[in-house]
C-alpha positions in Angstrom: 0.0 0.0 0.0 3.2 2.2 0.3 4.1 2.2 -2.6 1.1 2.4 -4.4 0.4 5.4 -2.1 4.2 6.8 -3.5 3.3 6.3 -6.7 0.0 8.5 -6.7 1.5 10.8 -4.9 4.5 11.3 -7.7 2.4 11.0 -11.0 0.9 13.9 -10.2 4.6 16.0 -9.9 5.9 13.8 -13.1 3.2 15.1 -15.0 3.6 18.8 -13.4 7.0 18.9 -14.6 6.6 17.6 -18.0 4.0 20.4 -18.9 6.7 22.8 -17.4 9.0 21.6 -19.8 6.7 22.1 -22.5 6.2 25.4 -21.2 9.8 25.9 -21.5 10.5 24.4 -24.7 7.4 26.6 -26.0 8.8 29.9 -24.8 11.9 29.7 -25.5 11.6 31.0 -29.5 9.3 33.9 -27.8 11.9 35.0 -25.1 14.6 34.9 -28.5 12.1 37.0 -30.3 11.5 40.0 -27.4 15.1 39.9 -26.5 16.1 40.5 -29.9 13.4 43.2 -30.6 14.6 45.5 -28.1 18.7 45.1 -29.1 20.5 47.9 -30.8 21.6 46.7 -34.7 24.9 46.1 -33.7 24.1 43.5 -30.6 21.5 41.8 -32.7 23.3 38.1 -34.3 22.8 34.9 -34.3 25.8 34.7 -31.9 24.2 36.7 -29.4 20.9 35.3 -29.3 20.5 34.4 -26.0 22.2 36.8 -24.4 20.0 40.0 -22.5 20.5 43.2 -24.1 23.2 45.3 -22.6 21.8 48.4 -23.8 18.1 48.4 -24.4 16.3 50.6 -27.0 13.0 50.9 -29.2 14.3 51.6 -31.9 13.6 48.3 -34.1 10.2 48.4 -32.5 10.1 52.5 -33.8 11.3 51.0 -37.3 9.0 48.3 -37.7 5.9 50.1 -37.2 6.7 52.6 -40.0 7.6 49.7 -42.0 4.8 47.3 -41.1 2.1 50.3 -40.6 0.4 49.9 -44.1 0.6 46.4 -44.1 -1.0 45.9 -41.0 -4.3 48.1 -42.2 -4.6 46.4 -45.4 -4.6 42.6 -43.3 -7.8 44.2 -41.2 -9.1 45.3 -44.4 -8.4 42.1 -46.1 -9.2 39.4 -42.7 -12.4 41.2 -41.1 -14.8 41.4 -44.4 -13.4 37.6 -45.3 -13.9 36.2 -42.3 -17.7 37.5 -41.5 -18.5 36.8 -45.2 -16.9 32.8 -44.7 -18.8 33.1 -41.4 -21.8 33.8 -42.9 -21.8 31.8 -46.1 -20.6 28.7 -44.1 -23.6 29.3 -41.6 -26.3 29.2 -44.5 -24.5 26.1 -45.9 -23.9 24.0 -42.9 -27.9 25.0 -41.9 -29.2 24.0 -45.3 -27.1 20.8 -45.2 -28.0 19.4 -41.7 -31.5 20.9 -41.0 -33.3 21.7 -44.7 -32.4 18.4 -46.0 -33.0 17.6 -50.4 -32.2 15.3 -52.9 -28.3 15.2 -53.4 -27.6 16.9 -50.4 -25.1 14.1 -48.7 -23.7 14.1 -52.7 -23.3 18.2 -52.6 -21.4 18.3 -49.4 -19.3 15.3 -50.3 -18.2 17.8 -53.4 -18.6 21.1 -50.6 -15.2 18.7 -49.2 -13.3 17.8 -51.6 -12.8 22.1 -52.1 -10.8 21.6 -49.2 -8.3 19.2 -50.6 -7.2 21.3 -53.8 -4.0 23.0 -53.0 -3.8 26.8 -53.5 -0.9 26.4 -56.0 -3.1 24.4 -58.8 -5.8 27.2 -58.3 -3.1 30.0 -58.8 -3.1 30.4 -62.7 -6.8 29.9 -63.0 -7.6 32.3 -60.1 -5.1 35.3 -61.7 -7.1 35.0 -64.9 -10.5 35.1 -63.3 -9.4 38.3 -61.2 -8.4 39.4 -64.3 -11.4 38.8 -65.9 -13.4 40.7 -63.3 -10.8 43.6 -63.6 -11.7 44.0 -67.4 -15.7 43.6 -66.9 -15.9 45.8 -64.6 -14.1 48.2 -65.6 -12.0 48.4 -62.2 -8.8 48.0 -62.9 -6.7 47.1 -59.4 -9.8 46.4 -57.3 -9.6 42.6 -58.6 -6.4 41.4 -59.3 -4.1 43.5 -57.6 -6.3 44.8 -54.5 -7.8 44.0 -51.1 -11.1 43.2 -52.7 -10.0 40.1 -55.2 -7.8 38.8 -52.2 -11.0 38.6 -49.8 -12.7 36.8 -52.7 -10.1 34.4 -53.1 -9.9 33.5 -49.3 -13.9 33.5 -49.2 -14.1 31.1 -51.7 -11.4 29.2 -50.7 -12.9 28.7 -46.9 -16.4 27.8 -47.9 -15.6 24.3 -47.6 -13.9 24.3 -44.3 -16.7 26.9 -42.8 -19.4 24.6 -44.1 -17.9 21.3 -42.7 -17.8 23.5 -39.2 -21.1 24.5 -39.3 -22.8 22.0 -40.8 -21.0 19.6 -38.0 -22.3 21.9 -35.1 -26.2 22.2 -36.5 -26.8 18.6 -36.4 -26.4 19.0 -32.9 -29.5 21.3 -32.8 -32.4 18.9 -31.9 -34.5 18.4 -35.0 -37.6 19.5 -32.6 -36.6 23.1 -32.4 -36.8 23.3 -36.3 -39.9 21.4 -36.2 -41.7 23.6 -33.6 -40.6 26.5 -35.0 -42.6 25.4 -38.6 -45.6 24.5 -36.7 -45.5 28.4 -35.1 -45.5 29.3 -38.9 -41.6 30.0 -39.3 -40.5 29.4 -42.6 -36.6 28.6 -43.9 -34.9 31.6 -43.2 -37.2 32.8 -39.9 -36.3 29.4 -38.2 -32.3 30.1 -39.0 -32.6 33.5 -38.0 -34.5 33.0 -34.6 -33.8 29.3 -33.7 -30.2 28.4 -35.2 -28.3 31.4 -35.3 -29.0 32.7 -31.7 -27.1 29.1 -30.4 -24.4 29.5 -32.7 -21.8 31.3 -31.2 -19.2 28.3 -30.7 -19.3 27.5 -33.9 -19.0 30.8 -35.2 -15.7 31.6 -33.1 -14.0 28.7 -34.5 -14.9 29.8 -38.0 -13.8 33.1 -37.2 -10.5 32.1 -35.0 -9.9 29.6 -38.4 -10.6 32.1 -41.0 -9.1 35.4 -39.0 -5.9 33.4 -38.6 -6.0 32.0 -42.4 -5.9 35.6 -44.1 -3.9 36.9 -41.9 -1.3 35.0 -42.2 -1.7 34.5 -46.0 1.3 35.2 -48.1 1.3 33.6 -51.2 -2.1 34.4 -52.6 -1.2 38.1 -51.5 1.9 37.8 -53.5 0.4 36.7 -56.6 -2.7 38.7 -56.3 -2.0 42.4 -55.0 0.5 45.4 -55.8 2.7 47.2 -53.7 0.2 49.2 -52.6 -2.0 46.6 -51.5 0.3 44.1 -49.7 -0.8 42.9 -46.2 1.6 42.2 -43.3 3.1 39.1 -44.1 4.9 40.4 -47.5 5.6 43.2 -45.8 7.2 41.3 -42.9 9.1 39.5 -45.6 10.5 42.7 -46.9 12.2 43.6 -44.0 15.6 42.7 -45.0 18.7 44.7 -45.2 21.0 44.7 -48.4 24.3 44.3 -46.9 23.2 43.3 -43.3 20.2 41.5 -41.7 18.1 43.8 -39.3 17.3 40.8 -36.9 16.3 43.1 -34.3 13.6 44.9 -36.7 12.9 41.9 -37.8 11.6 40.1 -34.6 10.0 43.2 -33.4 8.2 43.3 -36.5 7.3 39.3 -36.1 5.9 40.2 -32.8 3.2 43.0 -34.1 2.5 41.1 -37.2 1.4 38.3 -34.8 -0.9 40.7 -32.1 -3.9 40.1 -33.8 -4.2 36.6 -34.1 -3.2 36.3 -30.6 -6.4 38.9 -29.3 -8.6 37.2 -31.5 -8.3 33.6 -29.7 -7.9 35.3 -26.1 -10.9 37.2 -26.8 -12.9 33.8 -28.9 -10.5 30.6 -27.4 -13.0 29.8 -25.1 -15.6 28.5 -27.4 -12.9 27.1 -29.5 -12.8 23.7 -28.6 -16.4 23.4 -27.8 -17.4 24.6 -31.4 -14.8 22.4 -32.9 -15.9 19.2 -31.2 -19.6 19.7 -31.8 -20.8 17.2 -33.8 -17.9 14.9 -33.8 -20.1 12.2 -31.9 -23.4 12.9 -34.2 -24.0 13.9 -37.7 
């Protein structure tokens, strides 16, 4: 009984300290990163990485926001209107899919999946010419191809299927009576998603949005194929900080720091429904 008593008693301290060694392991890149950020140029190298600034300044910080300023507008311009509009679209899908069931509609989301499958660099050619396209019917040249606009479109597009799958996972967890008494009250399609479904689905909707936010913000190659200078969200222009002769590594990691604010607000502020959207209709559906 001893040692069985000894044993209890240390799992719980072995486990303790392996999750502080994760802990460890995990931080260590992030204390490199805000060490770095706040060394003059000529302390920031490779050789001195671990080492504590011995004199500590704001300067890189002070260069990277210049640098990363426009950037980081046209990513809110370009990840807030894509991810409400995947939100949305995804919503209507998933709803249609688990709750307004027709012919073909197992068949339709099959194909609704495979969209998720298709890697963005067999799209890339295709998707330039249909931006392209667009530019010349409309009559707007840059709003297409080559501006915030045909990049939201892209991403849009190009998260249906994920959105849908998420949604469409979390609704069949909405008892079918709901739906039901909500018809009987007189409630037609879009009444019963708009008082019955959509009020319950905030878990699902912060996962899309933590998925989708993330997703364009961190975008860099569709941004490099499909917007100008002018246009350019924070990843290119994180990827442009680079010196000609020498490499600014303290700009560089204060600049990797603000470029990754955002993402890390929006799961603070969402995280807690993350994993409760996520797993919604693993079990059912």
């Amino acid at each position: 009984m001893t040692a069985v008593a000894t044993r209890r008693t240390a799992f719980p301290w072995l486990r303790f300290g392996l999750l502080i060694l994760f802990v460890v392991v995990f931080l260590i890149p992030i204390y490199v990163l805000l060490v770095t950020s706040f060394k003059p140029l000529t302390e920031a190298d490779p050789g001195q990485a671990w080492n504590l600034p011995r004199t500590w300044t704001t300067e890189a910080w002070q260069v990277a926001w210049e640098k990363l300023a426009p950037g980081l507008w046209n990513s809110v311009l370009l990840a807030v209107p894509g991810s409400l509009l995947s939100c949305a679209l995804g919503s209507m899908n998933g709803y249609v899919l688990s709750k307004w069931r027709f012919p073909g509609a197992d068949v339709l989301f099959t194909l609704f999946l495979f969209g998720m499958f298709i890697p963005y660099q067999g799209v890339m050619i295709p998707l330039v010419q249909l931006l392209v396209g667009l530019n010349e019917l409309t009559g707007l040249q840059g709003v297409f191809y080559g501006g915030i606009p045909g990049l939201v479109l892209a991403h849009v597009v190009y998260g249906i299927p994920i959105c849908t799958l998420i949604f469409r996972n979390y609704y069949v967890t909405i008892p079918d009576e709901l739906i039901e008494a909500s018809r009987v009250d007189g409630a037609g399609m879009l009444r019963a998603y708009w008082s019955v479904v959509l009020p319950v689905s905030g878990p699902a909707i912060a996962v899309v949005v933590i998925w989708q936010f993330t997703s364009l913000w961190n975008d860099f190659l569709f941004a490099v194929f499909l917007t100008g200078p002018t246009s350019w969200p924070t990843t290119v222009m994180l990827n442009n900080i680079a010196g000609a002769q020498a490499t600014p590594y303290s700009q560089q990691m204060a600049a990797a720091i603000l470029s990754s604010i955002p993402t890390m607000l929006i799961y603070v502020v969402l995280g807690r429904f993350f994993m409760r959207g996520l797993m919604a209709g693993a079990l059912k559906g």
